[in-house]
VOBA-1610 file (N, C-alpha, C; in pm, whole numbers, padded with zeros to 5 digits, always signed):
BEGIN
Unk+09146+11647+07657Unk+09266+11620+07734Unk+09305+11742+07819Unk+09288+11864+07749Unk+09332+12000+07851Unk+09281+12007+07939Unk+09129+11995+07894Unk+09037+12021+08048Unk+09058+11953+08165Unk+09079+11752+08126Unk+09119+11675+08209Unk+09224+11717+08306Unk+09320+11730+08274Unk+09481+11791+08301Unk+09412+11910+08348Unk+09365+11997+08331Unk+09355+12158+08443Unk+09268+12133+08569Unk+09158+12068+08516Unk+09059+11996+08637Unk+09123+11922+08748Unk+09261+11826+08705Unk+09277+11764+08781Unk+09423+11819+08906Unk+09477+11924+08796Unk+09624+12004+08876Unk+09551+12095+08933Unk+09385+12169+08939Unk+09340+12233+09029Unk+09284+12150+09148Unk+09254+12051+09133Unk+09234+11944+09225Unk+09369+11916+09325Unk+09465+11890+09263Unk+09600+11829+09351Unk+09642+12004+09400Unk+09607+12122+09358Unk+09660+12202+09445Unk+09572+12215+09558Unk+09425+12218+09560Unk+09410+12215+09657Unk+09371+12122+09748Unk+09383+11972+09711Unk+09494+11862+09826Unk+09582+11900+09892Unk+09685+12013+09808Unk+09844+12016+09851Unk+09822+12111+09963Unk+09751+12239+09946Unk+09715+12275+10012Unk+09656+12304+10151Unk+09542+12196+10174Unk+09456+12126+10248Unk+09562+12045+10358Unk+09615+11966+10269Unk+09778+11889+10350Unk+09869+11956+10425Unk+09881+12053+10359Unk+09984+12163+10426Unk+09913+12225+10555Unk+09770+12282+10561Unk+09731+12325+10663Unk+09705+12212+10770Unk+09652+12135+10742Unk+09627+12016+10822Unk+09733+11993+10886Unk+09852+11983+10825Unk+10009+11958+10887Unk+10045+12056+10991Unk+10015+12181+10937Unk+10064+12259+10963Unk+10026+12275+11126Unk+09892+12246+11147Unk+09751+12272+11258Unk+09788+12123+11344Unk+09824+12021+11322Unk+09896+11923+11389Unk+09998+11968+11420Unk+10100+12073+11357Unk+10191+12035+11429Unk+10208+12105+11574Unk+10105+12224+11547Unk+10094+12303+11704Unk+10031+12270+11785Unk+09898+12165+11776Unk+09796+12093+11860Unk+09886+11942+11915Unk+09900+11905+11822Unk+09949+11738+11860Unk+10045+11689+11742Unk+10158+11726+11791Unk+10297+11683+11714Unk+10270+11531+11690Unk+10229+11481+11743Unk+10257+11322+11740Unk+10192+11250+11673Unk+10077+11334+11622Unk+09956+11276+11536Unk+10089+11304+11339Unk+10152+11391+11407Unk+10245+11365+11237Unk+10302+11251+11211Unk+10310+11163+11277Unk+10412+11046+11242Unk+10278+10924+11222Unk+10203+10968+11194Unk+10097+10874+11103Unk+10154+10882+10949Unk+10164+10761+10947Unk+10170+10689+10805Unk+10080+10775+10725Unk+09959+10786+10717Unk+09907+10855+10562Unk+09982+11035+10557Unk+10006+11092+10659Unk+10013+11228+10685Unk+10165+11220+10593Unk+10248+11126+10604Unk+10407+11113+10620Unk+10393+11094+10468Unk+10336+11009+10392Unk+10328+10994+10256Unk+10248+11046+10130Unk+10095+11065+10190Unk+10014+11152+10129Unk+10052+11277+10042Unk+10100+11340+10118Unk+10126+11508+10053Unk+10228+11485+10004Unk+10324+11387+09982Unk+10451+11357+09876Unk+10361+11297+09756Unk+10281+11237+09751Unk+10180+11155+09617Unk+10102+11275+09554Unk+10042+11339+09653Unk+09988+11486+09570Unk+10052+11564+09595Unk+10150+11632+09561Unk+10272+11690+09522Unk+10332+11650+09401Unk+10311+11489+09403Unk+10371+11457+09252Unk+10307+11465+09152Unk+10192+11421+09164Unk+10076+11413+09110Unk+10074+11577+09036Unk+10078+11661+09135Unk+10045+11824+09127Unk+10159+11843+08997Unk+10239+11810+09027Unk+10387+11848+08932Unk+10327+11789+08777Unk+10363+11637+08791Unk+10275+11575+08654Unk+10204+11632+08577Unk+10044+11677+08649Unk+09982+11760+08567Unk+10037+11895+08503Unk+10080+11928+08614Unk+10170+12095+08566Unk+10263+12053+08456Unk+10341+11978+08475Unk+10441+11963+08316Unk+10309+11887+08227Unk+10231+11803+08236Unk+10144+11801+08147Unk+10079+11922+08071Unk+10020+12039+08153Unk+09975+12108+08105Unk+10058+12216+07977Unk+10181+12232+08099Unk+10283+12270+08018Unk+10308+12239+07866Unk+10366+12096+07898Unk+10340+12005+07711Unk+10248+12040+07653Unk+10098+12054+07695Unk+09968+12050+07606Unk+09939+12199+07540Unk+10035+12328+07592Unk+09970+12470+07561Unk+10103+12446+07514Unk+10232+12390+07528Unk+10343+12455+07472Unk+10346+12564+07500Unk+10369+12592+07666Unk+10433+12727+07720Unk+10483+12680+07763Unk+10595+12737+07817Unk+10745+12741+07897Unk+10778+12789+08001Unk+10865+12782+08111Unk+10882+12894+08202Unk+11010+12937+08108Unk+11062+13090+08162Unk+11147+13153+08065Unk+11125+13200+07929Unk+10988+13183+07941Unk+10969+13238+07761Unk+10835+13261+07774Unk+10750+13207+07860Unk+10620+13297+07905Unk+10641+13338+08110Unk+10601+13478+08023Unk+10592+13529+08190Unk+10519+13493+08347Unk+10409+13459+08291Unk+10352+13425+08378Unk+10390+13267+08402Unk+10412+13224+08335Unk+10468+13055+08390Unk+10624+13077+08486Unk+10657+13194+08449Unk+10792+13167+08541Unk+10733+13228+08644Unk+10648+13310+08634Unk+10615+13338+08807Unk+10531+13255+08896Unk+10463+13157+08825Unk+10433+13031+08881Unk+10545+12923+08914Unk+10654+12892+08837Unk+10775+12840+08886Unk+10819+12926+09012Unk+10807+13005+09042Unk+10891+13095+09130Unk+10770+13059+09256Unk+10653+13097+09229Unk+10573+13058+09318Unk+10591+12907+09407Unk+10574+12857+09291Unk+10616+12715+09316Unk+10750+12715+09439Unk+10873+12741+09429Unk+10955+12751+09507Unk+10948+12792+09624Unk+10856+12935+09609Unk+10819+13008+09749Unk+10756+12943+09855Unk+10645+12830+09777Unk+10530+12759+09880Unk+10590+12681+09929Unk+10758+12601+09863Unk+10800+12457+09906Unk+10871+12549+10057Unk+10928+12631+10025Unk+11046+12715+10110Unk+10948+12723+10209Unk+10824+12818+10183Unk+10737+12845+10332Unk+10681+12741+10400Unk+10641+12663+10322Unk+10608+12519+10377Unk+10732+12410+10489Unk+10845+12442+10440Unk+10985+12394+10505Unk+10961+12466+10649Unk+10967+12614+10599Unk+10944+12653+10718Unk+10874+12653+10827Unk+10735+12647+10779Unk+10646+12637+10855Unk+10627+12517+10941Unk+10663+12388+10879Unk+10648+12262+10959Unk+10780+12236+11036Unk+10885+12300+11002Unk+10975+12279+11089Unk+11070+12378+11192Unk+10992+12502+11158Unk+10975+12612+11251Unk+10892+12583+11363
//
């Protein structure tokens, strides 16, 4: 089950990823290609997906953010990418 769950939240990050640049590279070439339906919904499904596994994994090691270090600096990370990501597509 762990392996499943790590295999698959390294998978949805770099979807999330992949999404984000792709977005990102539309939006300076051809704005208009963003208002496609898969672009508009996609990276909200792996995003969730991404989260899922992450509190899955979470549950399965019984670590925490706030009580292991390195998980809160992945929460924090986490925040940083949504913030730069805000920015970036709507900068």
């Amino acid at each position: 089950m762990y392996m499943a769950l790590k295999h698959s939240h390294m998978l949805f990050i770099a979807l999330s990823v992949t999404f984000l640049a792709v977005r990102f590279l539309l939006s300076l070439k051809s704005p208009a290609l963003l208002q496609n339906k898969f672009l508009k919904i996609a990276p909200h499904v792996v995003d969730t997906f991404l989260l899922l596994t992450a509190i899955g994994l979470m549950l399965t090691i019984q670590q925490y953010p706030f009580q292991t270090p390195w998980l809160t600096d992945k929460l924090f990370g986490l925040f940083a990418y949504i913030g730069l990501a805000v920015m970036a597509l709507k900068g």
